[in-house]
N, C-alpha and C positions, 0 to 999 in steps of 0.2 A: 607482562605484556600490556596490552590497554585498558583491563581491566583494572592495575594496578596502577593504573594512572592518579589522580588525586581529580576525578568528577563532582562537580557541583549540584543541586537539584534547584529546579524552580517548578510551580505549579502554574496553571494555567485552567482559567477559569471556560466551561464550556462557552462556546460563541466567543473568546477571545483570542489574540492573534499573540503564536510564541514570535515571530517575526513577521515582518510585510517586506513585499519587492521595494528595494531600495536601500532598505536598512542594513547596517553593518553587520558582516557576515558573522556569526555568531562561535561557529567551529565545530566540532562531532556531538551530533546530540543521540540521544537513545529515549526512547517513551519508551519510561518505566509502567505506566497505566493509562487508562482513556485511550480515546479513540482520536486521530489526529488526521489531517487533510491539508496537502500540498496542491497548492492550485495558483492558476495563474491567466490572470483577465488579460483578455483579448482587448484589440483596439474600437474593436465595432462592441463592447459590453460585453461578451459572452466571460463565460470561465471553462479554462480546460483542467480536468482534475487530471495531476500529475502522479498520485499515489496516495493512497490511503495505509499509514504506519499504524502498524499493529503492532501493540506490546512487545515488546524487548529487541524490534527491529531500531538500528541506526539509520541516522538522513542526515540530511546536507552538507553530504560528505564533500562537495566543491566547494563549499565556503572554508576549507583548509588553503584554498588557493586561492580565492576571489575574495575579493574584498567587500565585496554589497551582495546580499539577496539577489536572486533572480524568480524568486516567486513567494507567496504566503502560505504560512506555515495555520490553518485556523484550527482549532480546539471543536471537536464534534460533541466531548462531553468533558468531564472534569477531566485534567490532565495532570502527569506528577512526569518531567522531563530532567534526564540528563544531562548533563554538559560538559564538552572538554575542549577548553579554547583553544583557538588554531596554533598560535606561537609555542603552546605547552605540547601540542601532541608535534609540531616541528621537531622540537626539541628532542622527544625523546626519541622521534621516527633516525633523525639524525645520529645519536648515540647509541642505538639497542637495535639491531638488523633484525631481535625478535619480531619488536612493535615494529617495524617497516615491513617484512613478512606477511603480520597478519593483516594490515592493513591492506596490503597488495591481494590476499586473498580475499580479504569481505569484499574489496573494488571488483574484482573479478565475476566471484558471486553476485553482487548488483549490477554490473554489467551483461551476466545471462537473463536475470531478473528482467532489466530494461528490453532486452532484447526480447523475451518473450512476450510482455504488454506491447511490442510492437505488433508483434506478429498477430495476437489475439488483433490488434484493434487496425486491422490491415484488412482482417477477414470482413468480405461484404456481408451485408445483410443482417439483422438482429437476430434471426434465429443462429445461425456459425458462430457467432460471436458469442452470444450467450451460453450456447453448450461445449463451448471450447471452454470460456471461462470454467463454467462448472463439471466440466473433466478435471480440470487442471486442481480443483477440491480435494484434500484428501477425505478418503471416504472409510465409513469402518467397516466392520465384517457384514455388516447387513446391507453396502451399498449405499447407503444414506451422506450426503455431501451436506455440509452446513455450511452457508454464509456468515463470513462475520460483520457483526452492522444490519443495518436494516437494506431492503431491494432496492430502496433509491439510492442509497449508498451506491451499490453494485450497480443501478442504472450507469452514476456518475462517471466511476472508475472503466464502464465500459463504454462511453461516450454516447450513451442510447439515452434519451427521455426514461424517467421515470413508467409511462404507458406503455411503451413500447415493449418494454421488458416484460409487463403485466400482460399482454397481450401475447406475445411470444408462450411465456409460462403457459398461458391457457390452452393456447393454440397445440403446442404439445403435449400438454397433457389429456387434453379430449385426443388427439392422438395416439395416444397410451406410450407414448416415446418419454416421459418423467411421470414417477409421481410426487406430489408437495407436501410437505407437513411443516407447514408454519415457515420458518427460517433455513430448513432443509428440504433437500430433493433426490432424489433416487434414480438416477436413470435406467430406463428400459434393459435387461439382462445384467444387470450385475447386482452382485448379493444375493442374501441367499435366498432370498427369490424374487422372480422377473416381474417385472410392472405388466400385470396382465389387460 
């Protein structure tokens, strides 16, 4: 299937860019390591981050059918990326209904995925937004949810200021609705035992 594709690797140095908006569509990439950030400038400066790829997830999965970037692809930290050019993965999608199957499935899966960063970032207000985010954590038997990345990361990915976020945390947890330990948080009743 796609695995057995013939993928290339390139690295990517942190703070540089695997592609920029414009640039010729690259075709299915996968980060093998590092931390990766799809984002895309506004006309008035801003940036809206688009996703933050996490190790052994796949992106730019449009550029199989477009021809140029529609957004930049920046390196958060040292980066080690995958690559499967778009004419090659055509190719096989067209001869092996496996590889068109699976592809049709990870599309789908990314398209719940999509749907649910809508929904998360639809929610008013930073406190909704934040504790939905970190619902949506898996968490282990003691209730503990960890972040991947650091909080402004996670500000980014939720469209909230860096502060905003910091302020929210607090504000709940002098609540006794989380507790924090560094890069994790526990929310109020679950694990085995409740945020007193």
């Amino acid at each position: 299937m796609l695995e057995e594709l013939p993928w290339s690797e390139r690295a990517v140095p942190a703070g540089g860019h695997l592609f920029s908006a414009g640039d010729p569509s690259p075709g299915l990439l996968r980060l093998l390591a590092g931390r990766l950030r799809l984002e895309r400038s506004g006309a008035a400066g801003g940036v809206t981050v688009l996703h933050l790829v996490r190790p052994g997830e796949s992106f730019a999965e449009a550029s199989l059918f477009e021809p140029l970037c529609h957004c930049d692809a920046v390196a958060l930290s040292d980066c080690r990326v995958a690559l499967l050019p778009a004419p090659l993965l055509r190719r096989a999608l067209a001869s092996d209904p496996r590889a068109a199957l699976a592809l049709a499935e990870h599309l789908a899966r990314r398209l719940v995925q999509s749907r649910a960063r809508v929904e998360l970032l639809s929610l008013r207000g930073a406190e909704a937004r934040l504790l939905a985010f970190l619902e949506s954590l898996p968490a282990d038997p003691e209730g503990w949810r960890r972040i991947e990345g650091s909080w402004s990361e996670a500000a980014e990915s939720l469209a909230l200021t860096r502060e905003a976020v910091y302020r929210t945390l607090a504000s709940l947890q002098r609540a006794g609705r989380l507790e924090r330990r560094g890069g994790s948080v526990r929310i109020a009743g679950e694990g085995a035992e409740a945020v007193v």
